[in-house]
SEKENU-557182 format. One line per 2 residues: number of its first residue (from 1); their letters; for each residue x, y, z negated of N, C-alpha, C, CB. Coordinates in steps of 0.001 Angstrom, whole numbers. Glycine has a CB too. Layout:
<sites>
NUM> A> X Y Z X Y Z X Y Z X Y Z; ...
</sites>
This chain:
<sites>
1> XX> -232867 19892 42267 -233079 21262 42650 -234136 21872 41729 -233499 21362 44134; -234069 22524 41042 -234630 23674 39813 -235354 25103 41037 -232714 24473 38470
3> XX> -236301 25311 41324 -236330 26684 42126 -237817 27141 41484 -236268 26512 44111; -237258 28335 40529 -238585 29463 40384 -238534 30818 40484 -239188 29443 39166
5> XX> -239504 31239 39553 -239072 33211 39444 -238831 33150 38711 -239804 34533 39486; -238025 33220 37580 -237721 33796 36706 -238899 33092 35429 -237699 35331 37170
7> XX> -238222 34297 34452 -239190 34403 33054 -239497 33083 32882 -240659 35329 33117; -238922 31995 33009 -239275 30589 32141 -238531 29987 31820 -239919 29673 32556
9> XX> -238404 29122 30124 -237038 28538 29933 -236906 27521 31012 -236814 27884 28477; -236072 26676 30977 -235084 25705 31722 -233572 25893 31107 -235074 26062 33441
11> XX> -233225 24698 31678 -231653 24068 31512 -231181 23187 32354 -231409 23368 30329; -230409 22523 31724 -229559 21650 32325 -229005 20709 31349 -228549 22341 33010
13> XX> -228985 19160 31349 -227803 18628 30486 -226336 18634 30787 -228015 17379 30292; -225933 18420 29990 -224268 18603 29684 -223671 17584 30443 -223746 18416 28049
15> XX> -222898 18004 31110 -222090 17053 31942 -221438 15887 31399 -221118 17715 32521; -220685 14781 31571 -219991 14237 31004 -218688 14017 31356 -220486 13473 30815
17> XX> -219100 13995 33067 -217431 14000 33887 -217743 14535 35031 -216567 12452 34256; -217277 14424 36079 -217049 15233 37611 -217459 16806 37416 -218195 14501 38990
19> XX> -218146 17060 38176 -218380 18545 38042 -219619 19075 38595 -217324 19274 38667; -220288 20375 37904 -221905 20199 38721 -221166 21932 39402 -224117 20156 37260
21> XX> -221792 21893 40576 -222133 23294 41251 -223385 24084 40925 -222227 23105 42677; -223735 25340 41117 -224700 25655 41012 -224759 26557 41870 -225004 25832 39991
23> XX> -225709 27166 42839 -226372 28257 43301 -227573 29384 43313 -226395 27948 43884; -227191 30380 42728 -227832 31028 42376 -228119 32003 43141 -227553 31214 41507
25> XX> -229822 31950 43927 -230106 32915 44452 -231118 34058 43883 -230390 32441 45437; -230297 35431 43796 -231316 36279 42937 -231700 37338 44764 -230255 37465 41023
27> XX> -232996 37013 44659 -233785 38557 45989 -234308 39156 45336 -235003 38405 47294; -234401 40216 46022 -234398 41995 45222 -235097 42855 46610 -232180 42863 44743
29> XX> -235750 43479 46502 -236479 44258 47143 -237260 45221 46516 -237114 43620 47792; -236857 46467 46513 -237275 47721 46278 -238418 48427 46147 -236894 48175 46877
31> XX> -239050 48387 47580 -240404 48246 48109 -241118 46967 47048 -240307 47801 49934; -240610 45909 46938 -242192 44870 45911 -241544 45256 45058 -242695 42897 45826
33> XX> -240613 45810 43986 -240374 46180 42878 -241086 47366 41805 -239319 46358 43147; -241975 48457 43426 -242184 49646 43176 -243730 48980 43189 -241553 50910 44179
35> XX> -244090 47844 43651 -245597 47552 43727 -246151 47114 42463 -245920 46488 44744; -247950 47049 42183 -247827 46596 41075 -248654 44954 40781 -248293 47781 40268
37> XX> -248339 44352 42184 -248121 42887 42231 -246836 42385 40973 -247605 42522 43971; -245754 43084 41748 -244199 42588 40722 -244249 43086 39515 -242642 43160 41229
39> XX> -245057 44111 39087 -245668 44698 37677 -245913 43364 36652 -247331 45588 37989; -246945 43120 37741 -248185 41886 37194 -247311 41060 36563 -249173 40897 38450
41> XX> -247109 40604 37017 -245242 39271 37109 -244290 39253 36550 -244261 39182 38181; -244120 40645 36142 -242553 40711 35625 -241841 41286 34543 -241916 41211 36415
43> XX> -243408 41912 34229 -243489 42871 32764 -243530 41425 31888 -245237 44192 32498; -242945 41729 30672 -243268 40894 29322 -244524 41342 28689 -242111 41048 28202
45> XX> -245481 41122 29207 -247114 41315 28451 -247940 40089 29083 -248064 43052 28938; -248768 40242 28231 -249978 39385 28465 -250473 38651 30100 -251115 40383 27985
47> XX> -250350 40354 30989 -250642 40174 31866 -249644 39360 33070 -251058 41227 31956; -248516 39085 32452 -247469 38644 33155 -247315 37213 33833 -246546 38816 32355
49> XX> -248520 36241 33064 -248793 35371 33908 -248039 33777 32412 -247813 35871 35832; -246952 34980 31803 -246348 33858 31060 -247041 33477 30030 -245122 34089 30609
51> XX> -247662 32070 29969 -248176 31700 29245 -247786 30987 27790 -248666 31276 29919; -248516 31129 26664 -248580 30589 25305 -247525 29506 25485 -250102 30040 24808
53> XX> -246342 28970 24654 -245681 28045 24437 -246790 27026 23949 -244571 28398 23586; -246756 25567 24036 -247360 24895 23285 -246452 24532 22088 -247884 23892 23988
55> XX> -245092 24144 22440 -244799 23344 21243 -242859 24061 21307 -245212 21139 21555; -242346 23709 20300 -240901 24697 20095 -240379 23638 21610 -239617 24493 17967
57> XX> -239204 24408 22330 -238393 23840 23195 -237645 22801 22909 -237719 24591 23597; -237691 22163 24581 -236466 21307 24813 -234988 21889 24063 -236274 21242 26504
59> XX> -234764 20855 23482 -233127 21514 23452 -232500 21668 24565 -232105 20732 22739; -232131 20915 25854 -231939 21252 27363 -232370 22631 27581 -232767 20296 28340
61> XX> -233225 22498 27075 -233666 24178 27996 -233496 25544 27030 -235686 24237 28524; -232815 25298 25931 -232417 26495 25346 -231442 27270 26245 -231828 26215 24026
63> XX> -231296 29349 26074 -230390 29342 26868 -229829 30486 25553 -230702 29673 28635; -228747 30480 25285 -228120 31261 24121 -228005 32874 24473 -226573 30625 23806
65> XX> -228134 33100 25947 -228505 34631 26199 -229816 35448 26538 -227824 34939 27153; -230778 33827 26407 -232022 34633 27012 -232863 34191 25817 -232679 34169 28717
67> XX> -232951 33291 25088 -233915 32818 23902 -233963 33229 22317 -233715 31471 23842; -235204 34031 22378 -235216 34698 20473 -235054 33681 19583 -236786 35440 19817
69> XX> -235241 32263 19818 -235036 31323 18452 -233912 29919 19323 -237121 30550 17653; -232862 30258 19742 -231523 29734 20417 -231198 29308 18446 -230169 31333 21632
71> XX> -230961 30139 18075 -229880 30194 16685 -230843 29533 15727 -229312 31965 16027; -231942 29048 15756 -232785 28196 14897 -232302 26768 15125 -234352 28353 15225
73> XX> -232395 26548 16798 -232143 25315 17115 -231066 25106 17667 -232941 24844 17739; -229660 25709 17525 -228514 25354 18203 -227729 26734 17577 -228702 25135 20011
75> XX> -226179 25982 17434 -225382 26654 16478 -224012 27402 17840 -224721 25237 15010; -224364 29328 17452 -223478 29791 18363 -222126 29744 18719 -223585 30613 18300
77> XX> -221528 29301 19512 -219986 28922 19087 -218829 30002 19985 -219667 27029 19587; -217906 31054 19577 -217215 31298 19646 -217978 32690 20227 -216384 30420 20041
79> XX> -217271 33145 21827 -218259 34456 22077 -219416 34544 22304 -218034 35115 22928; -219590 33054 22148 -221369 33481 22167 -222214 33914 21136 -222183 32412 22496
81> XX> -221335 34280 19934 -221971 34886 19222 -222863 36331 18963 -221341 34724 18737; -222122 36736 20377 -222548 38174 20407 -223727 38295 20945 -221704 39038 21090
83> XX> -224107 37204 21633 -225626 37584 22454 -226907 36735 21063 -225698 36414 24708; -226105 36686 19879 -227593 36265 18897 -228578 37561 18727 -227122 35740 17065
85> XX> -229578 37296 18316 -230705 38510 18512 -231013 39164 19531 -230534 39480 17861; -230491 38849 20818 -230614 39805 22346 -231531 38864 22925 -229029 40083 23480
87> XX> -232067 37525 22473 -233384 37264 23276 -234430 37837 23837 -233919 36748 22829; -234765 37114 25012 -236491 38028 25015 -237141 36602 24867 -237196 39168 26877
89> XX> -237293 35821 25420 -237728 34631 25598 -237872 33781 24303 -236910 34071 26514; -239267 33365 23974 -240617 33788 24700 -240935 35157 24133 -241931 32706 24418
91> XX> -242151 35863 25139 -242524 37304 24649 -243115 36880 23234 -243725 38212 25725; -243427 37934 22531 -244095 37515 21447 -246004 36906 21821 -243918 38956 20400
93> XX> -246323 37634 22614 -247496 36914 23043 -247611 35470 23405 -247891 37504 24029; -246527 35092 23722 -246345 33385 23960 -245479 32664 23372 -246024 32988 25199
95> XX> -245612 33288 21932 -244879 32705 20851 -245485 30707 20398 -245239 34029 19423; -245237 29832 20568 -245516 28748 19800 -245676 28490 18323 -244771 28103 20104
97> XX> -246678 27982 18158 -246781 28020 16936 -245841 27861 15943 -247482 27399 16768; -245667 28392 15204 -244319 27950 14102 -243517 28729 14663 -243631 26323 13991
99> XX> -243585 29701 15398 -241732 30166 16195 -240970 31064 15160 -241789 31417 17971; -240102 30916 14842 -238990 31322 14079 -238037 32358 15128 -238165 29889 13524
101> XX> -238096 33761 14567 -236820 34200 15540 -235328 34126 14913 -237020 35802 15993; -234486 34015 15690 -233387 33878 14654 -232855 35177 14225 -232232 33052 15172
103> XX> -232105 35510 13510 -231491 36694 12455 -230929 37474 13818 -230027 36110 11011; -230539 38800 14022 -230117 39690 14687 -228251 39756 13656 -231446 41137 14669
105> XX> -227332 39692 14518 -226257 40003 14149 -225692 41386 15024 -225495 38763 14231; -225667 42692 13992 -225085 44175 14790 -223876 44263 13895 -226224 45835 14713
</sites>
């Protein structure tokens, strides 16, 4: 069981046989959205809580629609080509040393 908020890499390894399920619960509330607790939290800045990478990622935990350097360390295959350069992850403030973004394809 994987359970956070958001804004941090993670993954999963690759199956080999049977089959994995997953459940995904996204809560949403209006009222803490408009507060500026969920500000604090959820903005991509400094203040967001997300801290400095130490070292480049797990390969497991790359995700090819949410990570700026996916295409450094893993090669896009078929429609996933379209989400290269649409990373946010990591902000630039919690860039790791050495981070490479990969090329933007428009």
């Amino acid at each position: 069981c994987v359970v956070h908020r958001g804004h941090r890499r993670h993954g999963a390894d690759d199956i080999t046989e049977g089959e994995r399920l997953n459940l995904i619960v996204w809560t949403r509330n209006i009222e803490y959205r408009r507060s500026r607790l969920w500000s604090k939290f959820n903005i991509q800045s400094r203040s967001s809580g997300y801290k400095r990478e130490s070292e480049p990622p797990d390969l497991v935990c790359l995700s090819f629609t949410h990570d700026r350097d996916y295409g450094v360390f893993k090669e896009y295959k078929g429609d996933k080509k379209r989400h290269r350069g649409k990373g946010w992850c990591p902000p630039i403030h919690a860039e790791y040393e050495g981070f490479m973004e990969e090329e933007s394809v428009d």
